[in-house]
C-alpha positions as CSV (number, residue, x, y, z in Angstrom):
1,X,110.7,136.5,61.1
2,X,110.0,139.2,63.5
3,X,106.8,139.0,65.6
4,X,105.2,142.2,66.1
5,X,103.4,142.6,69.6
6,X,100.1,143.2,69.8
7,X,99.3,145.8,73.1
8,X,96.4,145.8,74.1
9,X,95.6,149.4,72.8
10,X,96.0,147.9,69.3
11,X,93.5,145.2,70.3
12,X,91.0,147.6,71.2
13,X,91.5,149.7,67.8
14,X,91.7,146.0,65.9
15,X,87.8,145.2,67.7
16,X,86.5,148.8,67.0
17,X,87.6,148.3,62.9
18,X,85.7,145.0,62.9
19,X,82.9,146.6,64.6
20,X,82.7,149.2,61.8
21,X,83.3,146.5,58.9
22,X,80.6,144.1,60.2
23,X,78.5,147.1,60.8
24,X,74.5,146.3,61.5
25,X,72.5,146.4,57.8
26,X,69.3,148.4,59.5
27,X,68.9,152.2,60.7
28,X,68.0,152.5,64.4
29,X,65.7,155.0,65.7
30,X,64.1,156.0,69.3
31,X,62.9,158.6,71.3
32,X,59.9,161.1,71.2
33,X,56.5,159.5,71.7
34,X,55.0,162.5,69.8
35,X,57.6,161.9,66.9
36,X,57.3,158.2,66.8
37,X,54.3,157.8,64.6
38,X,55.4,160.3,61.8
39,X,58.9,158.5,62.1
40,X,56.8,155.1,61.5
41,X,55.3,156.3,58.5
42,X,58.3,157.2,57.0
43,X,60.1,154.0,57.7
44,X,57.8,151.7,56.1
45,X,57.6,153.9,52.9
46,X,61.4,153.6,52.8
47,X,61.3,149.6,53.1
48,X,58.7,150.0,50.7
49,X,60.3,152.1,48.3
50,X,64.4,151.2,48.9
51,X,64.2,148.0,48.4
52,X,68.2,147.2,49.2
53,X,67.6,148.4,53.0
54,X,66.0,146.6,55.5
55,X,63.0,148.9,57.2
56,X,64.4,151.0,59.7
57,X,63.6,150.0,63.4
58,X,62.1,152.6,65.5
59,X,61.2,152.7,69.0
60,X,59.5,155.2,71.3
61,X,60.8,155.9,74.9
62,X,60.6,159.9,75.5
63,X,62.7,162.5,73.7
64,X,65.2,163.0,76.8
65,X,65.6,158.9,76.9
66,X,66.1,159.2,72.8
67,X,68.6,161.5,73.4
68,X,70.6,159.3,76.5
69,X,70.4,156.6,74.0
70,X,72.2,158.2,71.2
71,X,74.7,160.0,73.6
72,X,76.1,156.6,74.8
73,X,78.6,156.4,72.1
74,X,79.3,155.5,68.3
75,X,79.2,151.9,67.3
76,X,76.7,149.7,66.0
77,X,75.7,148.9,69.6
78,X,74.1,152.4,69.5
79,X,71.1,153.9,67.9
80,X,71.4,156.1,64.9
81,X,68.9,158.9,65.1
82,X,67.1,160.2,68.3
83,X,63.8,161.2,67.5
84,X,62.9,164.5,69.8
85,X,59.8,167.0,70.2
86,X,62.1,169.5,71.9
87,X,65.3,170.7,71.1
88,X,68.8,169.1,72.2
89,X,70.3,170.2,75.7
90,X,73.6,171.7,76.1
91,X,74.0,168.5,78.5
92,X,72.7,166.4,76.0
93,X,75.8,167.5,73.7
94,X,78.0,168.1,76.3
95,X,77.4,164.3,77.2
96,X,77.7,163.1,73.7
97,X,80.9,164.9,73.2
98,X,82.3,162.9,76.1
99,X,81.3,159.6,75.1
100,X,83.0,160.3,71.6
101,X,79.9,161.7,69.6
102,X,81.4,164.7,68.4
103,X,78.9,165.5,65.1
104,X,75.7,165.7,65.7
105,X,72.9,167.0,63.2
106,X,70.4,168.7,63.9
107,X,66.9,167.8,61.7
108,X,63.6,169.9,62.2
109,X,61.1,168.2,59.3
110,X,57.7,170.5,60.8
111,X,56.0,171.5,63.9
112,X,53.2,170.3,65.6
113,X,50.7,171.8,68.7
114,X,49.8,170.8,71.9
115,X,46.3,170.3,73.1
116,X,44.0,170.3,75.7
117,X,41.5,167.7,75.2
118,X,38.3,166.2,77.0
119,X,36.1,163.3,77.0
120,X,33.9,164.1,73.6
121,X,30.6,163.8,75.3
122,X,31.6,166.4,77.8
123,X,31.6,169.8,78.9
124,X,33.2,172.8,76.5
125,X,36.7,174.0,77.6
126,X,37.9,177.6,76.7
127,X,41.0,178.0,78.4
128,X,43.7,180.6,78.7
129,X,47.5,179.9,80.3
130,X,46.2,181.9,83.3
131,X,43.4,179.6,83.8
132,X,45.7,176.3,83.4
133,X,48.1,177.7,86.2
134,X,45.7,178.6,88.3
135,X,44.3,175.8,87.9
136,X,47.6,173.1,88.5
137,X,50.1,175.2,90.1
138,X,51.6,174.5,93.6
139,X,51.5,178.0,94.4
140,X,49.8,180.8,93.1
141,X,48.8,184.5,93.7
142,X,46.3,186.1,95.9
143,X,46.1,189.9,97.6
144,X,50.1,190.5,96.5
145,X,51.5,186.8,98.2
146,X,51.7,183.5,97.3
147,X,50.2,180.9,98.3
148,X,49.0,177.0,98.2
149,X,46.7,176.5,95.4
150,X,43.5,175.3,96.5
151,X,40.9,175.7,93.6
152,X,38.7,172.4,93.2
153,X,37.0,173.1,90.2
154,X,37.6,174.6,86.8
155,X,34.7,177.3,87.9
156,X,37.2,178.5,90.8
157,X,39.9,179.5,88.3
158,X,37.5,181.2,86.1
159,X,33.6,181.5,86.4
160,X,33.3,180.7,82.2
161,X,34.7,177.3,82.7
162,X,32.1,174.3,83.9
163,X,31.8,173.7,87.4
164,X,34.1,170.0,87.1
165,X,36.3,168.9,89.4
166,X,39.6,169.9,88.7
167,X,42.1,167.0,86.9
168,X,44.6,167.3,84.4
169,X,46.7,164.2,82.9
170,X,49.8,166.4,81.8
171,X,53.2,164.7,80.3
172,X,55.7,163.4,82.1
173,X,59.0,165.1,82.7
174,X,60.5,162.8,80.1
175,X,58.7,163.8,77.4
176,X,59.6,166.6,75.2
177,X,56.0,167.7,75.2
178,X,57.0,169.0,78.9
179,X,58.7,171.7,78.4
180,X,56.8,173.1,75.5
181,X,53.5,172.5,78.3
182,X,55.6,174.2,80.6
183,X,57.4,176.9,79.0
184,X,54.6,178.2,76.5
185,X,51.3,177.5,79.0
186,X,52.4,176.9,82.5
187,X,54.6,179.5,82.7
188,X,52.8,182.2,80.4
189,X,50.7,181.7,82.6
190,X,52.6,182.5,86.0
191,X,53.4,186.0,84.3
192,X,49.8,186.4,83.4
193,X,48.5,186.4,86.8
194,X,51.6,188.2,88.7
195,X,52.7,185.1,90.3
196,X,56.0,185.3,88.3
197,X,56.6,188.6,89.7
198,X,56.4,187.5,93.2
199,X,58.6,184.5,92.3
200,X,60.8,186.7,90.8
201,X,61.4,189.2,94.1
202,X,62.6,186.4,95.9
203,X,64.6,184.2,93.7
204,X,68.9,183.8,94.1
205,X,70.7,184.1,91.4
206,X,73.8,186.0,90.3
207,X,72.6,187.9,87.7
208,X,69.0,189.0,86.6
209,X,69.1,186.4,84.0
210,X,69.7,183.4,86.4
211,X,66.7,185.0,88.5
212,X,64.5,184.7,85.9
213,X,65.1,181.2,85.4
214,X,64.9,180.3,88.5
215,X,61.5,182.4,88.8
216,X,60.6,180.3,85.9
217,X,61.3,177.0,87.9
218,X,59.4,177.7,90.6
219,X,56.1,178.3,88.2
220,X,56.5,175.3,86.9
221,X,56.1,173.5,90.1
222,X,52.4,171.6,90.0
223,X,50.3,170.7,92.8
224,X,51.0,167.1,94.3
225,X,47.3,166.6,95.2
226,X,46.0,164.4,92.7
227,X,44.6,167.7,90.4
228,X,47.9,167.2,88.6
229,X,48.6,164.0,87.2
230,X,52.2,163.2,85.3
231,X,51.8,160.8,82.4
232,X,54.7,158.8,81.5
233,X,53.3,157.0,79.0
234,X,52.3,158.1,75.2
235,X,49.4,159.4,74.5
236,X,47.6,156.0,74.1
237,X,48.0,155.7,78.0
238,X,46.5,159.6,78.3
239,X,43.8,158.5,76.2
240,X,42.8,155.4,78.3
241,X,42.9,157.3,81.7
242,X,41.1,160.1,80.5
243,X,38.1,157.4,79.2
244,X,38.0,155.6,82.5
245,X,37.6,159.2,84.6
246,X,35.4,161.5,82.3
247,X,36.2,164.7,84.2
248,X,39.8,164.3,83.3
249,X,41.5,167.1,80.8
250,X,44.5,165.7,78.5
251,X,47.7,166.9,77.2
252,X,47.9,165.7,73.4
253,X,50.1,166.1,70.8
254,X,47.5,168.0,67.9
255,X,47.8,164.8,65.3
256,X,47.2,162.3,68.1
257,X,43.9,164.1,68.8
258,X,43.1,164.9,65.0
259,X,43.1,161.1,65.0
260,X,40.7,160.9,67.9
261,X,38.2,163.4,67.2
262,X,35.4,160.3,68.1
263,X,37.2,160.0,71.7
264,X,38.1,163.7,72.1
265,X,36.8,166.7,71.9
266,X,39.5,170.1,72.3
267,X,39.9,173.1,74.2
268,X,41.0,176.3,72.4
269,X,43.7,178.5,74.1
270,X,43.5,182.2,74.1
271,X,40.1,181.6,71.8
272,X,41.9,179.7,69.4
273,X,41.0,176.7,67.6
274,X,44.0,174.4,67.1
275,X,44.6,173.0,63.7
276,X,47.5,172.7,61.2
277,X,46.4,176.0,60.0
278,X,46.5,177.8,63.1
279,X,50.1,176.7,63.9
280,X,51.1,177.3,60.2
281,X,50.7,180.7,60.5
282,X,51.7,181.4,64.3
283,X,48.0,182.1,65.6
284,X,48.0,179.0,67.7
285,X,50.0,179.8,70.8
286,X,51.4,176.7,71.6
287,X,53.3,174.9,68.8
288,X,56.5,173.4,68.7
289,X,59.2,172.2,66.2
290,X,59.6,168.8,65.8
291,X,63.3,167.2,65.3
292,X,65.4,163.9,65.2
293,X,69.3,164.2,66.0
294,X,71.7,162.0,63.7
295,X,75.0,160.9,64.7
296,X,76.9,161.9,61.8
297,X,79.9,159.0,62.5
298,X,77.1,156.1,61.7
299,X,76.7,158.0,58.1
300,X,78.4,156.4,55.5
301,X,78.8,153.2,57.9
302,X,74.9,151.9,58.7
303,X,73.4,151.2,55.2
304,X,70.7,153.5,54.3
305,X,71.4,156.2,57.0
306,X,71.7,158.6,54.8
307,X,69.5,157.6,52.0
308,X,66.6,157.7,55.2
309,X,67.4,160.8,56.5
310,X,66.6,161.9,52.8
311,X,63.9,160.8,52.4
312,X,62.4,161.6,55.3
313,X,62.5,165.5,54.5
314,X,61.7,164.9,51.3
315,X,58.9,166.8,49.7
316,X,57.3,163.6,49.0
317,X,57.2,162.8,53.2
318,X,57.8,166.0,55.1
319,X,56.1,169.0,52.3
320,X,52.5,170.1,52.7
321,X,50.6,166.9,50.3
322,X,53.1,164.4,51.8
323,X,51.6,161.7,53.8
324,X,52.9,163.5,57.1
325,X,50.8,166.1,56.8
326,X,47.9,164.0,56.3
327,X,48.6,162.5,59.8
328,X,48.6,166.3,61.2
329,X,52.4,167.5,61.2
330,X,52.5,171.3,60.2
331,X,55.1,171.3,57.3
332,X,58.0,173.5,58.2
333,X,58.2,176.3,55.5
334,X,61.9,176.5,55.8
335,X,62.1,172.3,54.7
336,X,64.3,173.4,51.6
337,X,67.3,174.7,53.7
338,X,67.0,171.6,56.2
339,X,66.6,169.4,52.7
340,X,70.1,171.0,51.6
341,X,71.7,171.2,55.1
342,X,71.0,166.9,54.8
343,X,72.7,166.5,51.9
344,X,75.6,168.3,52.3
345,X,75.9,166.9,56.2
346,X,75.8,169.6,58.0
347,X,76.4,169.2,61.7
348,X,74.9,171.8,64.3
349,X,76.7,174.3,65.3
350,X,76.6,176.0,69.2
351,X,73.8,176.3,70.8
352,X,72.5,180.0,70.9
């Protein structure tokens, strides 16, 4: 009888087949602190309610660490969904795609806000974006230059606000909430108060749109005085600094506040209130879409991958009277195309 020889290529291609036929039994899920507790909800309603899968596991970490996690590769070694409160970076794919994740799918099940939020026995806050970068950027405008931010109090930035020493307890760079805190106040802001214009005369670049961007960078830069203070924690770890120094003003996600109104009390931006119907119809000026990234290889191979992803933008979860909207997501009025793009599998296309 002839012996066939076994290379070590066909080893490797043996281990990865046994890998896929002894595949895990439970869905795995990290990432976005902010999407974390709607992505709770949902998993214990599904071990609830699909009683032949196990209740998904699902972990917090940041939406850019999500992301890294899901990135590493297919295999049951690796997570199956990547839970995210901003959307997926062109490095993000591009390092997927190199580590053999070529499918990815794109999921937005609602939006949510962002919030500035104080102590509940203290003073009113009714800020603007101006008022929140003059207030924590590095460098800001004055008689046509720019220069090192040295404002103290709120009543500095803007004689309405209360005369309280100036510190913010803003997200971490990890977070998704970041760059909607950036993008949407920070630097709104910057192009309010003609700092972005300065910025903008002196920034390289080898076009106008690369000038911008970098004009954009450089508003985002916060002071490193202790007025600005990166949280890279969830918001529990907001919540506890801001209770042990009373003058502090936190960045929340809106639900994590609507379930702290007896801790919190919030700021409204541009003179409006948030709330779910605020963001619902676009008043609200900072929202955000919420989303989780599957990796379209586990479907089909992790049990109940695809019967989760179901039934998390399900009408019964993810619509207006689901139990995510009583926790304070914003239901996404499109949910019926993303309902149909799940079931037929659609991966994302290009980034536009």
């Amino acid at each position: 009888m002839k012996l066939t020889k076994i290379t070590v290529s066909t080893l490797a291609i043996l281990a990865a087949s046994a890998t896929v036929s002894m595949a895990r039994d439970n869905v795995q899920v990290a990432g976005s602190s902010t999407v974390l507790p709607y992505a709770t909800i949902v998993a214990e309603a599904f071990g609830e309610n699909f009683s032949q899968f196990p209740t998904p596991v699902v972990e917090g970490g940041g939406s850019g660490a999500g992301r890294a996690k899901m990135c590493e590769g297919v295999g049951e070694n690796t997570i199956d969904i990547a839970n995210s409160s901003s959307r997926i970076s062109q490095k993000d794919i591009d390092t997927c795609a190199a580590n053999g994740v070529a499918e990815i799918m794109e999921v937005r099940f609602g939006y949510d806000g962002i919030v500035f939020a104080s102590d509940v026995a203290g003073a009113d806050f009714a800020l603007t974006p101006s008022d929140v970068y003059l207030a924590l950027a590095a460098k800001v405008a004055k008689d046509g230059a720019l220069v090192d931010n040295a404002a103290a109090q709120w009543a500095e930035v803007n004689a309405a606000l209360p005369a309280q020493d100036i510190l913010a307890l803003v997200p971490g760079t990890k977070h998704g909430t970041r760059e909607v805190f950036d993008t949407k106040v920070v630097v709104a802001g910057c192009k309010e108060t003609g700092a972005h214009d300065l910025f903008l005369a002196t920034a390289e670049g080898k076009d106008d749109k690369e000038k911008a961007g970098n004009a954009d960078k450089a508003c985002m830069e916060l002071r490193t005085d202790g007025r600005a203070v990166d949280i890279d924690g969830d918001y529990t770890e907001t919540l506890a600094r801001l209770d042990a120094d009373k003058n502090a003003v936190g960045v929340f996600g809106l639900s994590f506040y609507q379930n702290n109104t007896d801790k919190l009390k919030v700021a409204t931006m541009s003179g409006i209130v948030p709330s779910t119907e605020s963001i619902s119809t676009g008043e609200y000026p900072v929202s955000r879409p919420l989303y989780f990234y599957v990796k379209k290889a586990h479907i089909g191979v992790i049990p109940g991958l695809q019967e989760y992803i179901d039934f998390f933008v399900s009408d019964d979860m993810a619509g207006p009277d689901g139990p995510l909207a009583a926790y304070g997501l914003v239901s996404d009025p499109e949910l019926a195309a993303t309902q149909a793009m799940v079931a037929a599998g659609t991966p994302m296309g290009p980034l536009e």
